[in-house]
MDTraj code that builds the backbone (N, CA, C; nanometers):
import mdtraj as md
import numpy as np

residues = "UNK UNK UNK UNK UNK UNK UNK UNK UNK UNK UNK UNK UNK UNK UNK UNK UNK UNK UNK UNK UNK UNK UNK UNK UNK UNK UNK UNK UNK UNK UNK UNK UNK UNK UNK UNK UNK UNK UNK UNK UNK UNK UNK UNK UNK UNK UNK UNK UNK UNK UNK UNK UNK UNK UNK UNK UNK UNK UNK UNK UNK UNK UNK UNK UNK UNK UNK UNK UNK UNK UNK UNK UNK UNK UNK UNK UNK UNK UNK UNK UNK UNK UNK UNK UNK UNK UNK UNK UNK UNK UNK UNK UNK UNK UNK UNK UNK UNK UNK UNK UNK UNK UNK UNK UNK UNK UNK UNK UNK UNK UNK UNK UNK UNK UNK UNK UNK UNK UNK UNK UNK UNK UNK UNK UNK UNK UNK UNK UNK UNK UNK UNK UNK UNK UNK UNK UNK UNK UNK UNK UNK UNK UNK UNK UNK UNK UNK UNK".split()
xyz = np.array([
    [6.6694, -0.4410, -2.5580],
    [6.7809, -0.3760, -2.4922],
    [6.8353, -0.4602, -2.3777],
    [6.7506, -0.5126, -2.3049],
    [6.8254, -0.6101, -2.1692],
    [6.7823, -0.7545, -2.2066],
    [6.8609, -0.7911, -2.2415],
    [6.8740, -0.9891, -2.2603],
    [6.9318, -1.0544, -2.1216],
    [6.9652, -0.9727, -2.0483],
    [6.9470, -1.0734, -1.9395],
    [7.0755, -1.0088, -1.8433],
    [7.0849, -1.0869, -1.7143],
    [7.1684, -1.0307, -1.6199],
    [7.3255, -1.0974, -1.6170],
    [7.3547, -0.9705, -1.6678],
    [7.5696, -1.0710, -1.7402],
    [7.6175, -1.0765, -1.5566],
    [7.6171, -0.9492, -1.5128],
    [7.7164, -0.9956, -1.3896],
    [7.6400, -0.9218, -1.2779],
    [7.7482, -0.9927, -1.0903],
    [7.6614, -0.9351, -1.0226],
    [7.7816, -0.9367, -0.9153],
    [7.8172, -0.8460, -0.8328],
    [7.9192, -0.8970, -0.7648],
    [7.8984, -0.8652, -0.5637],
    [7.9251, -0.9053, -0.4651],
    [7.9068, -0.9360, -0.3518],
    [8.0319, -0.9304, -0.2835],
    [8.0348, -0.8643, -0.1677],
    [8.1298, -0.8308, -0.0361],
    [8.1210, -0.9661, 0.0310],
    [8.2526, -1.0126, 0.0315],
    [8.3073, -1.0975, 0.1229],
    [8.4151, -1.0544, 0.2089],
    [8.4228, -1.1623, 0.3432],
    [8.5327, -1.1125, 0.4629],
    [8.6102, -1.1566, 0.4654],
    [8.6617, -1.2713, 0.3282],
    [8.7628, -1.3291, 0.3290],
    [8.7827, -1.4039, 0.1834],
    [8.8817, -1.2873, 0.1085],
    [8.8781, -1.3252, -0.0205],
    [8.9374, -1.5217, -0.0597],
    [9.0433, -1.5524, 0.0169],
    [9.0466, -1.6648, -0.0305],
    [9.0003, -1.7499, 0.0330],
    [8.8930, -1.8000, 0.1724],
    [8.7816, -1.8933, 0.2025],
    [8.6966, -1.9038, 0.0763],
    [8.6320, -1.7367, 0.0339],
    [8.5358, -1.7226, -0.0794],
    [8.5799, -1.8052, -0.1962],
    [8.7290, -1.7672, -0.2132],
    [8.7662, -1.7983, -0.3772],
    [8.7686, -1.9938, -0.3554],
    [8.7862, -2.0247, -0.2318],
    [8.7912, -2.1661, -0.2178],
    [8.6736, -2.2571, -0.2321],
    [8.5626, -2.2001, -0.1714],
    [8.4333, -2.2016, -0.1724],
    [8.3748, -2.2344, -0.3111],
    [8.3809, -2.0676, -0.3995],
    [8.3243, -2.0969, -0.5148],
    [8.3852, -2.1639, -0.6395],
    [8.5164, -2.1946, -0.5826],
    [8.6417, -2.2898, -0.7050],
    [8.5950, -2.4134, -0.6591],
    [8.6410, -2.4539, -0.5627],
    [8.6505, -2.5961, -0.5043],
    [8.4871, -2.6764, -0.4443],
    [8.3873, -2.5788, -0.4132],
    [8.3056, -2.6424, -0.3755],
    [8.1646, -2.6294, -0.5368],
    [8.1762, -2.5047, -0.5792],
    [8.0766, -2.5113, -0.7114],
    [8.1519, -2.5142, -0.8500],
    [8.2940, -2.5367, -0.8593],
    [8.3176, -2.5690, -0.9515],
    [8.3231, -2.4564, -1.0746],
    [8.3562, -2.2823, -1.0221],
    [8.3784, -2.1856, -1.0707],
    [8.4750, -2.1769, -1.1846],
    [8.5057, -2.1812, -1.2918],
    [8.6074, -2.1068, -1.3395],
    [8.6601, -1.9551, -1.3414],
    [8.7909, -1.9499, -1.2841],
    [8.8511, -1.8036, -1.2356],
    [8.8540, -1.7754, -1.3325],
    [8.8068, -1.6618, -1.4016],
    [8.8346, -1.5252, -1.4922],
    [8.9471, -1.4203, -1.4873],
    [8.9578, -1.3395, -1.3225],
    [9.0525, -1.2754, -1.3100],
    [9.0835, -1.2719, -1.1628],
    [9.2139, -1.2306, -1.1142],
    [9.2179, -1.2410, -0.9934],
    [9.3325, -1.0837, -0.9506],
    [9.2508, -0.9601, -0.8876],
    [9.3563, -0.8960, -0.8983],
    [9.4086, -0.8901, -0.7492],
    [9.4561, -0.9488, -0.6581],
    [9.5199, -0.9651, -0.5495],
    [9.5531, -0.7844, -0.4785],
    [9.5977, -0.6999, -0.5714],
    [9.6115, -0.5970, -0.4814],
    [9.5030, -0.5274, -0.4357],
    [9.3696, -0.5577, -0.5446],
    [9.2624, -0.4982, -0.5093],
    [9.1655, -0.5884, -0.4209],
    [9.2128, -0.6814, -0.4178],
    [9.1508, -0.8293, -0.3605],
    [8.9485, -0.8305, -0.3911],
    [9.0064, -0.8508, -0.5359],
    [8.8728, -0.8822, -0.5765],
    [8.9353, -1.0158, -0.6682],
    [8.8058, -1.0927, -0.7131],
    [8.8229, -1.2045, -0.7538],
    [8.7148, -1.1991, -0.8498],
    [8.7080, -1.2219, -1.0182],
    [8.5946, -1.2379, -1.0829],
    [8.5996, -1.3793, -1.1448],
    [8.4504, -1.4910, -1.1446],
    [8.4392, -1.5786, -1.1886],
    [8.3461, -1.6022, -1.3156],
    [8.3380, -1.7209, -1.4155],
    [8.2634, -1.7124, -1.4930],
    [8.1479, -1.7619, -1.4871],
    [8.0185, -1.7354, -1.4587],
    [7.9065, -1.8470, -1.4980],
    [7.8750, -1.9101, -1.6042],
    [7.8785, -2.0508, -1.6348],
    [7.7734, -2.0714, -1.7495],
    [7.8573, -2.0720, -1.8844],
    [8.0019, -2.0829, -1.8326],
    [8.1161, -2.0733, -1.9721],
    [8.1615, -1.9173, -1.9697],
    [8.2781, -1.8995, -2.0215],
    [8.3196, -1.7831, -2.0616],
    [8.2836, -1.6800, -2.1572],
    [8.2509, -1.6022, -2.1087],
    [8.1442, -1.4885, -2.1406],
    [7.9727, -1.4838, -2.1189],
    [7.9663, -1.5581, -2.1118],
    [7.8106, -1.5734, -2.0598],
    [7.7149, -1.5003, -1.9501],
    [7.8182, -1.5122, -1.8056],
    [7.7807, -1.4406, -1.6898],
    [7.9129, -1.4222, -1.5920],
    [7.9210, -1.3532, -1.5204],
    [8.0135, -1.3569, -1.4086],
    [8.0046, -1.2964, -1.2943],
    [8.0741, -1.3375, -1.2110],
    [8.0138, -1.3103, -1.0465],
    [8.1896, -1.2812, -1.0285],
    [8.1445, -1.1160, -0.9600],
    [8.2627, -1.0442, -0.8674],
    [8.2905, -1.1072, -0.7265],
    [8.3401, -1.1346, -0.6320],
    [8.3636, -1.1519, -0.5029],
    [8.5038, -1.0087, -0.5290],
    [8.4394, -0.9084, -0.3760],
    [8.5217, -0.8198, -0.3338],
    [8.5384, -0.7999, -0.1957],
    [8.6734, -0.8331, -0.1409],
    [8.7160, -0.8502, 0.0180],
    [8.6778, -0.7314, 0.1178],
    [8.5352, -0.7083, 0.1175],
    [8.5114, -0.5995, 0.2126],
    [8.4662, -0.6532, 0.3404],
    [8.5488, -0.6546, 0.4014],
    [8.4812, -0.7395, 0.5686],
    [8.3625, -0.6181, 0.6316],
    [8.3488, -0.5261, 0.6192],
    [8.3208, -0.4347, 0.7339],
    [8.1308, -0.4025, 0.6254],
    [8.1682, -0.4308, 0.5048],
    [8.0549, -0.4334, 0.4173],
    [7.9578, -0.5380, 0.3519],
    [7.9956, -0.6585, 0.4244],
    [7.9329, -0.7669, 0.3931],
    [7.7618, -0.8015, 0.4816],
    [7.7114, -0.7885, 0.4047],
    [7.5598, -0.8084, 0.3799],
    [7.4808, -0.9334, 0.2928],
    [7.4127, -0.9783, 0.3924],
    [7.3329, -1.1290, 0.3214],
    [7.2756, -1.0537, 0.1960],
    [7.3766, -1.0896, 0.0657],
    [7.2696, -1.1002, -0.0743],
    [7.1789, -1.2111, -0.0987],
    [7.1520, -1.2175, -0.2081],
    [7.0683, -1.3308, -0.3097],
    [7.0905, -1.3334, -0.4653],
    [7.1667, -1.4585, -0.4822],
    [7.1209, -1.4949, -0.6459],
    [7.1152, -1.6121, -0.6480],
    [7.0696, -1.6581, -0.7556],
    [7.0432, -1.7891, -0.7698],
    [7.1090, -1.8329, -0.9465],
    [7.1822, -1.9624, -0.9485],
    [7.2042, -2.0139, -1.0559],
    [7.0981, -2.0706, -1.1472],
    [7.1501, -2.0925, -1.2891],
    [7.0552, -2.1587, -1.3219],
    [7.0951, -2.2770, -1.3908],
    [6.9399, -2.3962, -1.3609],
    [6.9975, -2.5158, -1.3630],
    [6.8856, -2.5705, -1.4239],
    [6.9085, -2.7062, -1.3983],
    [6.8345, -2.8117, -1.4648],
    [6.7320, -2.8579, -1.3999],
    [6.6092, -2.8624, -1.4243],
    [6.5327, -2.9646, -1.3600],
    [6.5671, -3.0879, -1.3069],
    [6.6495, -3.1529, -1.3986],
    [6.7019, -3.3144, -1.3308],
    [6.8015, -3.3023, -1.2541],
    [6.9139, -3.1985, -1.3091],
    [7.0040, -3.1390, -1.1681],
    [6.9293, -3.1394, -1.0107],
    [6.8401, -3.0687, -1.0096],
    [6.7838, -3.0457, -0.9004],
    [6.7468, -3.1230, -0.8500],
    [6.6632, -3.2317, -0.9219],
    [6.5596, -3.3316, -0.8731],
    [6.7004, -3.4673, -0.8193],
    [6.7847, -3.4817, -0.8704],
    [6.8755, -3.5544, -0.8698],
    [6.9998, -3.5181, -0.7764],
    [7.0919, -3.4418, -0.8386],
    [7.2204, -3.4311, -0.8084],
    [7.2443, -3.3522, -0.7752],
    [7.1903, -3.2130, -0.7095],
    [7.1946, -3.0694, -0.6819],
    [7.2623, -3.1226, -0.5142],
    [7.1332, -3.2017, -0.4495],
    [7.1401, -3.1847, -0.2857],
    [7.2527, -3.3270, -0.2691],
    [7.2946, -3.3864, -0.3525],
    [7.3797, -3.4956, -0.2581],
    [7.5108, -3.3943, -0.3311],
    [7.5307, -3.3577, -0.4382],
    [7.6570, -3.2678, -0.4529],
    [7.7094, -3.1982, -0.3600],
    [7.5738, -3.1059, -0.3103],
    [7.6197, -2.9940, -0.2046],
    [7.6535, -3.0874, -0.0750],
    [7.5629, -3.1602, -0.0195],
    [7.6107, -3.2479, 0.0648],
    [7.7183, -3.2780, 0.0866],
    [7.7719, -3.3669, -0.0019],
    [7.8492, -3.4376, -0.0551],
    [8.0293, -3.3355, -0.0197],
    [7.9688, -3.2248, -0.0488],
    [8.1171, -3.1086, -0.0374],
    [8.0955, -3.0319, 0.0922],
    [7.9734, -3.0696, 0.2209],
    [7.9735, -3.0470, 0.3405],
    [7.9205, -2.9059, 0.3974],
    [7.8014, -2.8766, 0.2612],
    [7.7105, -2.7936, 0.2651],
    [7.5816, -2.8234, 0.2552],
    [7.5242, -2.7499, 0.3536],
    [7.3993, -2.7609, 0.3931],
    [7.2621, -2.7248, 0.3187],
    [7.1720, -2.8013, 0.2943],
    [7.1063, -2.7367, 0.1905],
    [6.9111, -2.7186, 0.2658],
    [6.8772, -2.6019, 0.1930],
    [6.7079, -2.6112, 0.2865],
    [6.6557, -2.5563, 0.1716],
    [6.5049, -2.5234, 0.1817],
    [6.4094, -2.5147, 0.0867],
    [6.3786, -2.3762, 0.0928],
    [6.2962, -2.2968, 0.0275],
    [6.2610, -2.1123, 0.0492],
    [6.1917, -2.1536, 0.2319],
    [6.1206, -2.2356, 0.2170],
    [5.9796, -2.2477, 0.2971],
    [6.0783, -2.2626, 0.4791],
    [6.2117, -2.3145, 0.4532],
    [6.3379, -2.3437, 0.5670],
    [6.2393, -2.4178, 0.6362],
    [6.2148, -2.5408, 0.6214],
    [6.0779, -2.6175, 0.6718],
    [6.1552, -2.7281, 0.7930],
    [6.3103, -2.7387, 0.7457],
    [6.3852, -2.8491, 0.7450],
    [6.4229, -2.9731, 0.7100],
    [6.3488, -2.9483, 0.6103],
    [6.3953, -3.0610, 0.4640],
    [6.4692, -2.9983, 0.3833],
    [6.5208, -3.1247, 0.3034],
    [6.6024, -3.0932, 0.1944],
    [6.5583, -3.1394, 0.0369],
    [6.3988, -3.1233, 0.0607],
    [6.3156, -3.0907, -0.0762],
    [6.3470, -2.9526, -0.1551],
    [6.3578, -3.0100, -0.3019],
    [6.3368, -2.9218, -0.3545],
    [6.2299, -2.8524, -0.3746],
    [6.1599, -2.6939, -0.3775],
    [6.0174, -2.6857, -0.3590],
    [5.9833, -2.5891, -0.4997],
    [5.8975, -2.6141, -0.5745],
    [5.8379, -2.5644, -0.7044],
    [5.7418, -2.4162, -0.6508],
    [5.7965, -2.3193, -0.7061],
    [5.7253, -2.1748, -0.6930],
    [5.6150, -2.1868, -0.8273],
    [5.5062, -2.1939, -0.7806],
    [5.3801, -2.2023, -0.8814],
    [5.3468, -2.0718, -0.9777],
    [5.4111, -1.9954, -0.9245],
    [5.3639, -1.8789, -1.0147],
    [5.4479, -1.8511, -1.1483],
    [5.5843, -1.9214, -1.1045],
    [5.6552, -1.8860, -1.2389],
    [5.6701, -2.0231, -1.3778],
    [5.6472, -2.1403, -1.3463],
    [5.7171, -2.2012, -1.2281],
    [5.8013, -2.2497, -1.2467],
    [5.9049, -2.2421, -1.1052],
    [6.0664, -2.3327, -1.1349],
    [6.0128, -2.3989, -0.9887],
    [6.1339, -2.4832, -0.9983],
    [6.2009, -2.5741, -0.8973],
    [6.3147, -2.5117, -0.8668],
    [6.3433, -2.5276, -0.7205],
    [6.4548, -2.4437, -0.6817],
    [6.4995, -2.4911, -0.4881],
    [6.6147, -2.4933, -0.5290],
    [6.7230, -2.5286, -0.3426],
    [6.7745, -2.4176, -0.3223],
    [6.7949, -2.3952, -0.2279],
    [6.9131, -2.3551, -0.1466],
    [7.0201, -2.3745, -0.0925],
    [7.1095, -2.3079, -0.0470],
    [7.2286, -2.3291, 0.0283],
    [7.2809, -2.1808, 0.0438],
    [7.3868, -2.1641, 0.1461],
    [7.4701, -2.0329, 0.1641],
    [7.6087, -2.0629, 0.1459],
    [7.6605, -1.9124, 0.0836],
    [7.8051, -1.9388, 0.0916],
    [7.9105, -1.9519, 0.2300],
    [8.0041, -1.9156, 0.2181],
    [8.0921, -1.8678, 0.3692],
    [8.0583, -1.7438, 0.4177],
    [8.0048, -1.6290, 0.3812],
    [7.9586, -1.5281, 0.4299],
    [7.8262, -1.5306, 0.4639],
    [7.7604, -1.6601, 0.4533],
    [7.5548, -1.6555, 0.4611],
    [7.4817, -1.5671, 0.3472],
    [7.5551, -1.5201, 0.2205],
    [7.4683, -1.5267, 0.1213],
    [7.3807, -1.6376, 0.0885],
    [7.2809, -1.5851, 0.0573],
    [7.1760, -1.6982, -0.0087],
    [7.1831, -1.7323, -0.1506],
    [7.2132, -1.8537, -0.1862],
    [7.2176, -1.8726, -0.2852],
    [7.1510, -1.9988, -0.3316],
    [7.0895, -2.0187, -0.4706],
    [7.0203, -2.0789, -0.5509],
    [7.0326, -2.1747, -0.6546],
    [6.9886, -2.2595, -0.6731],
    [6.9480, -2.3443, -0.7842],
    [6.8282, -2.3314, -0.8212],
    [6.8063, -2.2750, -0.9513],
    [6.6414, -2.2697, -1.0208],
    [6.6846, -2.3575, -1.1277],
    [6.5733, -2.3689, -1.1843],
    [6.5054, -2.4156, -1.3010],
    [6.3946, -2.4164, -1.2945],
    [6.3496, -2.3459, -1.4275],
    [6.2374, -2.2945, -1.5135],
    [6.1283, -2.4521, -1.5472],
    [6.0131, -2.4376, -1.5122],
    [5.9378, -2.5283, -1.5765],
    [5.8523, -2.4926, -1.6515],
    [5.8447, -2.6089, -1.8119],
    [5.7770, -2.5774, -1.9414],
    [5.6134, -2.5770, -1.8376],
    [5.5570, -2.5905, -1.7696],
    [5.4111, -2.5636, -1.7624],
    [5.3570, -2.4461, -1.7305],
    [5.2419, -2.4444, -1.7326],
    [5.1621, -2.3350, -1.7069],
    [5.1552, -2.2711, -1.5550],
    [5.1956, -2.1344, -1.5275],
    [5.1953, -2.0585, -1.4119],
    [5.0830, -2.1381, -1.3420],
    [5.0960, -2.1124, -1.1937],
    [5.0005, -2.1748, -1.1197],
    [5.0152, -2.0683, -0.9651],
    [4.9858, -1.9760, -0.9744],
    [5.0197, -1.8545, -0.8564],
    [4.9282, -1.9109, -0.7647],
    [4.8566, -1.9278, -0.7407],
    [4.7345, -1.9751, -0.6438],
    [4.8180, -2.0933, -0.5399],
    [4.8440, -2.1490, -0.6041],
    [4.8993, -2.3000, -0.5338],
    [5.0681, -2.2259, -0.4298],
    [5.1337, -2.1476, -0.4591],
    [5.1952, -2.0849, -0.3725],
    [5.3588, -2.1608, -0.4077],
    [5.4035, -2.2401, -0.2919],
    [5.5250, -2.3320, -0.3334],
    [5.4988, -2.4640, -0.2520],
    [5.4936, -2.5562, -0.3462],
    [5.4454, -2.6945, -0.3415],
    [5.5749, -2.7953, -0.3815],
    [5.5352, -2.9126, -0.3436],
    [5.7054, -3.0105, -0.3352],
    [5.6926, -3.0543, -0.4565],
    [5.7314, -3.1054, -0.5379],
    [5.7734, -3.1784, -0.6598],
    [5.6374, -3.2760, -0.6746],
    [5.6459, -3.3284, -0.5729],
    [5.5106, -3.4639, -0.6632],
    [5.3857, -3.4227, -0.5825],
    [5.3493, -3.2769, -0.5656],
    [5.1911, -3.2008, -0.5385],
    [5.2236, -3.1335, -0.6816],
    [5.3269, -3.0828, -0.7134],
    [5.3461, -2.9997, -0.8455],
    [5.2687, -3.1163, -0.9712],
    [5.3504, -3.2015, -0.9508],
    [5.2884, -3.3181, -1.0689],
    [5.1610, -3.3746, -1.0853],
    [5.0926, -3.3422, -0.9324],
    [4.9649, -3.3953, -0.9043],
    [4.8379, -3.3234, -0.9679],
    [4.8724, -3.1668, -0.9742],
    [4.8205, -3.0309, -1.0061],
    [4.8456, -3.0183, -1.1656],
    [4.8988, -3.1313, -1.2360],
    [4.9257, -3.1020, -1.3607],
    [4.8554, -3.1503, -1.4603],
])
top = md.Topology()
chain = top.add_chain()
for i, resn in enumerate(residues, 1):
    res = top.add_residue(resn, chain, resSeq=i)
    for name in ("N", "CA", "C"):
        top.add_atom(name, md.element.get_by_symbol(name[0]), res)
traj = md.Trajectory(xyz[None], top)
């Protein structure tokens, strides 16, 4: 019955910073845009796949969380000079003050951070083919490899 999570949508205080943000800085494709209601829906992952609402509620905006999903080599590679690169800041779950990516052992992915214009938290995962490792907690990329 549930194959997975199609959409998810989040209060912003400023529909077109947001719509600039997730067009121009992650590379969104717009789906729909209804201006009188000043909501904005985008596609994840190709059209039809997933999509993310942005709705202009200033007075209702609250730090969410989701996270995309990505590639292992994305991450390990091109995730943090991208975001960089477009003059966003990126930190780890652990907010250690690096800009390692850090491997959650229990599931396990690899996964960054960054926030939007409102300080949602948002994500880059990817899933790794090995075996859960809950004990070990969240470890950097080459303790992950060391443990393998």
């Amino acid at each position: 019955m549930i194959n997975g999570l199609f959409e998810t949508h989040i209060n912003v205080s400023d529909l077109e910073r947001s719509m600039q943000f997730y067009e121009e800085v992650l590379g969104l494709e717009l789906g729909l845009l209804q201006e009188e209601r000043r909501i904005a829906f985008y596609w994840l992952g190709g059209r039809g796949e997933a999509m993310l609402g942005l709705w202009e509620r200033p007075n209702l905006v609250q730090r969410q969380h989701f996270a995309f999903r990505s590639t292992v080599e994305d991450i390990q590679e091109r995730v943090v000079p991208f975001l960089k690169g477009k003059g966003v800041g990126v930190h780890n779950f652990l907010e250690d003050g690096t800009e390692r990516p850090l491997v959650f052992g229990w599931m396990p992915a690899i996964a960054i951070y960054f926030t939007d214009p409102d300080g949602h938290s948002l994500e880059f995962i990817a899933m790794l083919p090995d075996e859960p490792r809950p004990e070990v907690g969240q470890v950097t990329w080459d303790e992950w490899q060391r443990l393998q």
